[in-house]
Phi, psi and omega in degrees: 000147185225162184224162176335299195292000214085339185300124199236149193268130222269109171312273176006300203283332192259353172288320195293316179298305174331281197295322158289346177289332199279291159335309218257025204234309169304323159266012178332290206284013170284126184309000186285328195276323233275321144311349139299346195245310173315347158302304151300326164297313173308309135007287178321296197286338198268344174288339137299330168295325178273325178329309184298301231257328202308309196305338188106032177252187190226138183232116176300314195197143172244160158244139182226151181211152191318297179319021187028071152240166186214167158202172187214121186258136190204162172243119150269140178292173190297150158140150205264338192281330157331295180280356151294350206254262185335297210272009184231346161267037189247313164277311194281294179327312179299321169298307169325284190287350165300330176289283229273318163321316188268322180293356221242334189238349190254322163267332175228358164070066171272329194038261225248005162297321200296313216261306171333306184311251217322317137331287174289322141342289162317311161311277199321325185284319171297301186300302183319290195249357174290162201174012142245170188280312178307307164301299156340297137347298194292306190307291196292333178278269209297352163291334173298286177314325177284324195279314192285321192272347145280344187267356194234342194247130182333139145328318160304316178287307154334307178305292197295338171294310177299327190279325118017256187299300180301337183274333182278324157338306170267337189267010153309258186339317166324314195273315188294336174286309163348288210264319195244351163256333174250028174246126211299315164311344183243338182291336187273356128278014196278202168283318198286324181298318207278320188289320174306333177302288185313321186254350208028029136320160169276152163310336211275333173268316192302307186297324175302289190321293193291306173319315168298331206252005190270292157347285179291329192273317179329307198291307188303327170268346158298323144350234171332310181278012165267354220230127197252141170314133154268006143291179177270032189307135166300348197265343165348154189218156179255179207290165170267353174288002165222023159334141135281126184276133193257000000 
């Protein structure tokens, strides 16, 4: 398949997606995945955390708890559009990095830069804002782990680690609009419930709201990164279905 522009869509990259996608949808309830999804909660939480510095607030602590639940405790200055902000970058964050995750392994191949970032991300997040063990814990052991398998483990075993990690990613971020803006019971604890207090939106829209654009940037980065440039671009990335392994 081709598309206007030339962009021909890479079988290879979407067999790949497909099949972690499959992988991480089957085994949802295994404790094996679980430390995949505190990851993504950690995300979640660090999408609030940055929201805060962006605005000019302070973030006291993040919490991580076994049950993959989280929070982020911070002080913001007065103002509603701030807190429109803060409180939107938990969800809408999470989505961000499955998009940047999937353009970052499935299009442009960073392999063990993805995995460096994430590493170092996690130390800082950890040293900074953890202030229980079990986080702290959680932070600095998967920043270890992560850090020794870009510096140690074959290119190939990397990649596939990366793809992973990017596919279970959006399909997280999927299940959290799913599960915590439409389910009428868990939405009245969610982030869309807590903004509402503040803006008297209904929550109900903030889940419409955060879910289109969550949604949509997934589909755009899914995109592109199923879609190998069909021009003479320097930035062409070649299919993975004829990567060389090393």
């Amino acid at each position: 398949m081709q598309t206007a522009s030339g962009a021909r869509l890479d079988k290879g990259r979407l067999a790949l997606l497909l099949v972690f996608l499959g992988v991480g949808w089957f085994f949802w309830d295994s404790p094996f995945l679980r430390p995949v999804k505190l990851l993504v909660v950690m995300m979640h939480e660090s999408g609030h955390a940055l929201a805060t510095l962006i605005v000019g607030g302070s973030v006291d602590k993040i919490t991580l708890r076994a049950d993959e639940s989280g929070a982020c405790f911070s002080l913001l200055p007065p103002g509603v559009f701030r807190q429109i902000i803060v409180f939107s970058a938990g969800y809408l964050g999470s989505a961000i990095m499955g998009a940047v995750l999937l353009l970052a392994t499935f299009r442009f191949r960073l392999r063990r830069l993805v995995l460096g970032a994430a590493c170092v991300w996690l130390a800082v997040m950890g040293v900074l804002y953890a202030r229980d063990t079990f986080t702290l814990a959680f932070c600095l052991g998967t920043s270890v782990v992560l850090g020794l398998a870009a510096k140690f483990l074959p290119e190939g075993v990397v990649e596939v680690i990366n793809l992973f990690l990017a596919a279970f990613t959006a399909l997280y971020a999927l299940f959290d609009f799913r599960s915590d803006l439409w389910d009428s019971r868990v939405r009245g604890m969610s982030d869309a419930a807590l903004l509402a207090e503040q803006t008297w939106v209904p929550a109900i829209v903030w889940a419409v709201l955060w879910t289109l654009l969550g949604m949509s940037l997934l589909g755009w980065a899914a995109y592109k990164s199923l879609h190998a440039d069909g021009g003479a671009s320097q930035m062409r990335m070649p299919p993975l279905s004829s990567a060389r392994r090393s």
